[in-house]
Every structure is written in structure tokens, then in C-alpha cells.
C-alpha positions in Angstrom: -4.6 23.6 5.0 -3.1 19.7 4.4 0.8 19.6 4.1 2.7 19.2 1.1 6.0 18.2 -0.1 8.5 21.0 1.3 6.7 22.6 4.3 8.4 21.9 7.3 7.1 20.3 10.5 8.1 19.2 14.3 7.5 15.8 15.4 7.3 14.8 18.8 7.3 11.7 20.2 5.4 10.4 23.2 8.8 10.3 25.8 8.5 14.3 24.6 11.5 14.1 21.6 11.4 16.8 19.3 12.5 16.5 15.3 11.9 19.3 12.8 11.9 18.1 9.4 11.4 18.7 5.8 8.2 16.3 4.2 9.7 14.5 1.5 10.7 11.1 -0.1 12.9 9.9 2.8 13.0 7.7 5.7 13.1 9.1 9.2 14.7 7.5 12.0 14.4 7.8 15.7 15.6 5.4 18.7 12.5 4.0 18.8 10.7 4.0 15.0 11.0 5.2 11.7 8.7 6.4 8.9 8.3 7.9 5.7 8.4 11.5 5.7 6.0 11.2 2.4 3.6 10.1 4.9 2.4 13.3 5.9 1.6 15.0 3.1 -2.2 15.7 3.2 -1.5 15.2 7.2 -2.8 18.5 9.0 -0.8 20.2 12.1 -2.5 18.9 15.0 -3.0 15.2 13.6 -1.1 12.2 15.1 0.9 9.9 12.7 2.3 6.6 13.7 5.6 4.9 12.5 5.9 1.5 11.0 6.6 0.0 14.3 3.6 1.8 16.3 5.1 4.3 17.8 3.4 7.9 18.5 4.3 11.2 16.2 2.4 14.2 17.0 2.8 16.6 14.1 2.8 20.2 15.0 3.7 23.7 13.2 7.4 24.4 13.8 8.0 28.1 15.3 10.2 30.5 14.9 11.7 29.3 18.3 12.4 26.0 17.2 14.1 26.5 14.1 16.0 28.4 15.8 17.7 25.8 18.1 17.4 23.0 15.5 19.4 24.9 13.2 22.4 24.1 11.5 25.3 25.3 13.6 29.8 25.5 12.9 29.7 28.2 15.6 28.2 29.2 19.1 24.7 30.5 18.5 22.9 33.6 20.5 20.2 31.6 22.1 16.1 32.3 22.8 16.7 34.0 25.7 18.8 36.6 24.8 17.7 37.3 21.1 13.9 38.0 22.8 15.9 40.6 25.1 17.8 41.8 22.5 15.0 42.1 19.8 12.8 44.6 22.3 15.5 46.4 23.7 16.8 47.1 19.6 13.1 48.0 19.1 13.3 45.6 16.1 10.4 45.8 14.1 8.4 45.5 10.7 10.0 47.8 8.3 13.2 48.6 10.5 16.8 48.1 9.3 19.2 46.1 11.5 22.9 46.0 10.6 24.9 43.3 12.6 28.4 42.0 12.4 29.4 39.1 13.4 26.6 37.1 11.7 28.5 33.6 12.2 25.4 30.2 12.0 22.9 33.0 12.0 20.5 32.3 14.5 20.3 36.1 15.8 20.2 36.9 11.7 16.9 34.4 11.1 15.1 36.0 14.1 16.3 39.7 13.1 15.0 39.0 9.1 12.2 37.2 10.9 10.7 40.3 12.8 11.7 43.3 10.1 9.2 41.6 7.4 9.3 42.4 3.9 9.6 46.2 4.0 12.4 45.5 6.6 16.3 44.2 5.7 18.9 43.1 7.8 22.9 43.9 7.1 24.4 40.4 8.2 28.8 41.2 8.1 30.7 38.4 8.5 34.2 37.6 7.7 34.4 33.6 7.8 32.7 32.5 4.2 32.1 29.3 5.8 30.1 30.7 8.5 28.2 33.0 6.4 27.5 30.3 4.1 25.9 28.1 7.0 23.8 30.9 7.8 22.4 31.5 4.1 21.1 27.7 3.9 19.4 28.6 7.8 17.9 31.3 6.6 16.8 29.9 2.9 15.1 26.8 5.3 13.1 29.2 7.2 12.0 31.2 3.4 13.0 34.5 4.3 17.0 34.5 3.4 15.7 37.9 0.5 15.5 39.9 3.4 19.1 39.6 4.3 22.2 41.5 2.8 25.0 39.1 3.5 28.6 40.9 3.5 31.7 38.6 3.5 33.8 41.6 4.3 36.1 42.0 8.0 35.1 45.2 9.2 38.2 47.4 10.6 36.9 51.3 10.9 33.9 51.6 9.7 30.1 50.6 7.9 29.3 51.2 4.6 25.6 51.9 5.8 24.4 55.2 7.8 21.2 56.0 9.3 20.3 52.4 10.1 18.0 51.7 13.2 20.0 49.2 15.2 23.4 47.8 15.3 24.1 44.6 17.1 28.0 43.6 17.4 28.9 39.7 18.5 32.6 39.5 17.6 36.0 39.4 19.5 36.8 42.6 19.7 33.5 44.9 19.2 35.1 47.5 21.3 36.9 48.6 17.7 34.0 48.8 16.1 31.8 51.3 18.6 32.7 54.8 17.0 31.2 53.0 13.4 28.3 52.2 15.2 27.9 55.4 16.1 28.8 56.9 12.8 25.9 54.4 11.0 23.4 54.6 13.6 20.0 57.4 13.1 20.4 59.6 16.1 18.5 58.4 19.5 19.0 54.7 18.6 20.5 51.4 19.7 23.4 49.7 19.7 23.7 45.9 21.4 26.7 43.8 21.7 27.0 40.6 23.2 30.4 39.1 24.8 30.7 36.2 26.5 33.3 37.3 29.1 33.3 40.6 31.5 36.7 41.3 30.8 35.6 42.0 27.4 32.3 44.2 28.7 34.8 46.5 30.5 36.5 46.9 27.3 33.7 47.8 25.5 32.3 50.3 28.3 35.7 52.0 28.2 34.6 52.7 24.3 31.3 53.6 24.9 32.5 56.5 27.6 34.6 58.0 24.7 31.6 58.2 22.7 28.4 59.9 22.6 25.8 56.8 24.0 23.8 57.3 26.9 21.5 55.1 28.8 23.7 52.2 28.9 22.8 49.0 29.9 24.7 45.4 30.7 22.5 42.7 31.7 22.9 38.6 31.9 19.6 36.2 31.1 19.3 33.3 33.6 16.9 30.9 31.6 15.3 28.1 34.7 13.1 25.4 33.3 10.3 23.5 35.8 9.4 20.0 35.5 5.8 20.3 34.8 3.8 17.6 37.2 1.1 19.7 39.5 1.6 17.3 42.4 5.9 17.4 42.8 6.8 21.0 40.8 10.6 22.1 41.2 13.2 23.3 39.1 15.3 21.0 36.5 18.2 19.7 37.7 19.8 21.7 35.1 19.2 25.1 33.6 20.6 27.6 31.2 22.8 30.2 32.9 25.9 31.8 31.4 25.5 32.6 27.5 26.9 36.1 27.6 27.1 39.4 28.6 24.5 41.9 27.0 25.5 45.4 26.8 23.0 48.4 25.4 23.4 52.0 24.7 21.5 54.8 22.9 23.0 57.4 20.4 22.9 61.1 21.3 24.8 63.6 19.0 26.3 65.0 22.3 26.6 64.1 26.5 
């Protein structure tokens, strides 16, 4: 099917340059070229365009994966390599309900709406308006932002919701908030919290043992990228480490 005014795409250059953009009226920049963003409409994904000065633009179909890091951000984002952890471990799913808190640029909210589908919904608490609305335009950009509940509320003892099937908490202090996790959670499922400091995971273990979780889990992702030539492959000089601290635990009604 030919793009159209409003779909989104990723254009990447030959030096390997990535841009996602919106195709409208509008003149697109890089270091190197421009072009008119018009241009592509009746382009296909797949096709090469060229700027006004010659340069390259290959024009492929955006994924979840890079909307995701291309985003709109006011505040640190959970990135790729924890949110496909996280998303398996929550058993996140078409229909399922996912209540987090601590929604902030909502990167982790986009993929969470992303997965549940239309029968699914996704809780999204945060307390900073100005974060929540950053994450509303994110998730309007990516079409599914209906599938979202967005609470500007600070939560102090407990959820509205009960019997959801996951609860994720990435704030300061989610240690406060692990009995109303409980208390909202079905029976048998998951809670995930993310902190970026292991001073904090104690914390948060010292709640969990005062609480009826089993099978608990804390876990780091190392992310290492290779530089792909056949003839000299090694590692990048740099690589993702340290994002944060992932901690898991199941419900049970008693140990």
C-alpha cells in the first residue's frame, strides 16, 4: 500500500542515520541533505528516495522499537532491553490489563498499550501533569493512546483497580506501594518494579518479605552491540549496561 499524508516512516541514510518522521508539507533536514517530506507520498516502504542534493534515503516501516527510542522524552525512559524482559516476565498480552505507576515520557506505557490490543487497557498513574502530558502526544503518534487510562493522581496507600493482571511500579519509593499491588493484583500474578539503584532493591525486598509474593526475582539487562563486518567482528567500543534494577514477584494469598 503507497504512503499518504500522516503515516509515519524511518529514513536512513547511507552513513546508517536513522529519522522517523511524519509525511507532510515540510522540509527535512539532515547534515548532509534535505527534502520535502511531501515527497513520499505514493512512495512504498522499501523504495529509496533521494534529497535535493543527491543524497541517499531508504524509506522503511518504523517499528514498535523505534518509536520507542525516537520518542519524545522530559524524563529517563525504560529502554528495549528491559521493557522485552519485563513484557514476558508480566505475561503481557492481547486482552490483559496492566496497571502501572509511574508512567512519566511513556515509553514502557506505548509498548504495554502496544501488546494488550484493543480488548486490552493499560492503567498509566502518574503525578507530574507535565510528564503525563508528554506521554499522551507519544502514545496519540503511535494511534493507540484509546487504550490507555491516564490518572494524574499521586498514589499514597492504595489502587482504585482490583483484580488487574500485572502491576509494574517505576517511582522513588515503590517500596510504599507493594501491599496495593498486592491488594489490586488477581491471585497468582505479577508484580515488576524497576529502580535504578540497589539500595532501593533492598528496600523494596524488605516489602516484598512482609507480603504474600513468592518467586521473586531481581535481574540486570546488559545490552552489547557488534560491529557487523564478517572479516574484523568485535564488540562496540561502547555498549548499554546499567539502566536499572528489575525486581519480580508473584501473588499468593498466603507463604
Amino acid at each position: 500500500m503507497s504512503l499518504k499524508e500522516g503515516d509515519y516512516v524511518l529514513l536512513l541514510t547511507s552513513d546508517g542515520k536513522s529519522y522517523l518522521v511524519e509525511i507532510k508539507d515540510h522540509n527535512f533536514h539532515t547534515h548532509k541533505d534535505y527534502l520535502n517530506l511531501k515527497d513520499l507520498i505514493d512512495k512504498n516502504y522499501g523504495e529509496i528516495i533521494y534529497g535535493k542534493k543527491g543524497e541517499k534515503f531508504y524509506i522503511l516501516k518504523p517499528a514498535i522499537y523505534d518509536f520507542l527510542m525516537k520518542i519524545e522524552r522530559i524524563t529517563q525512559i525504560v529502554y528495549p532491553k528491559d521493557i522485552g524482559y519485563i513484557l514476558l516476565k508480566l505475561d503481557i498480552g492481547p486482552g490483559k490489563t496492566v496497571l502501572e505507576c509511574g508512567g512519566g515520557s511513556g515509553a514502557l506505557t506505548s509498548a504495554f498499550a502496544y501488546i494488550v490490543g484493543e480488548e486490552g487497557k493499560v492503567i498509566s498513574y502518574e503525578k507530574e501533569p507535565k510528564f503525563q502530558e508528554v506521554a499522551k502526544k507519544n502514545l496519540k503518534k503511535l494511534g493507540i493512546s484509546h487504550r490507555v487510562v491516564f490518572k494524574n493522581i499521586e498514589v499514597l496507600e492504595s489502587f482504585e483497580e482490583k483484580e488487574v493482571d500485572a502491576v509494574f511500579l517505576d517511582l522513588k519509593t515503590p517500596w510504599v506501594l507493594i501491599k496495593a499491588s498486592w491488594e489490586a493484583l488477581k491471585g497468582g500474578h505479577p508484580l515488576g518494579i524497576l529502580v535504578p539503584t540497589a539500595n532501593q532493591v533492598s528496600q523494596c525486598l524488605l516489602e516484598i518479605e512482609k507480603n504474600p509474593f513468592i518467586d521473586v526475582e531481581v535481574v540486570e539487562i546488559l545490552l552489547r552491540h557488534y560491529k557487523t563486518n564478517p572479516e574484523r567482528l568485535r564488540p562496540e567500543d561502547r555498549m548499554v549496561a546499567h539502566t536499572g534494577y528489575l525486581i519480580f514477584a508473584k501473588k499468593v494469598f498466603e507463604k
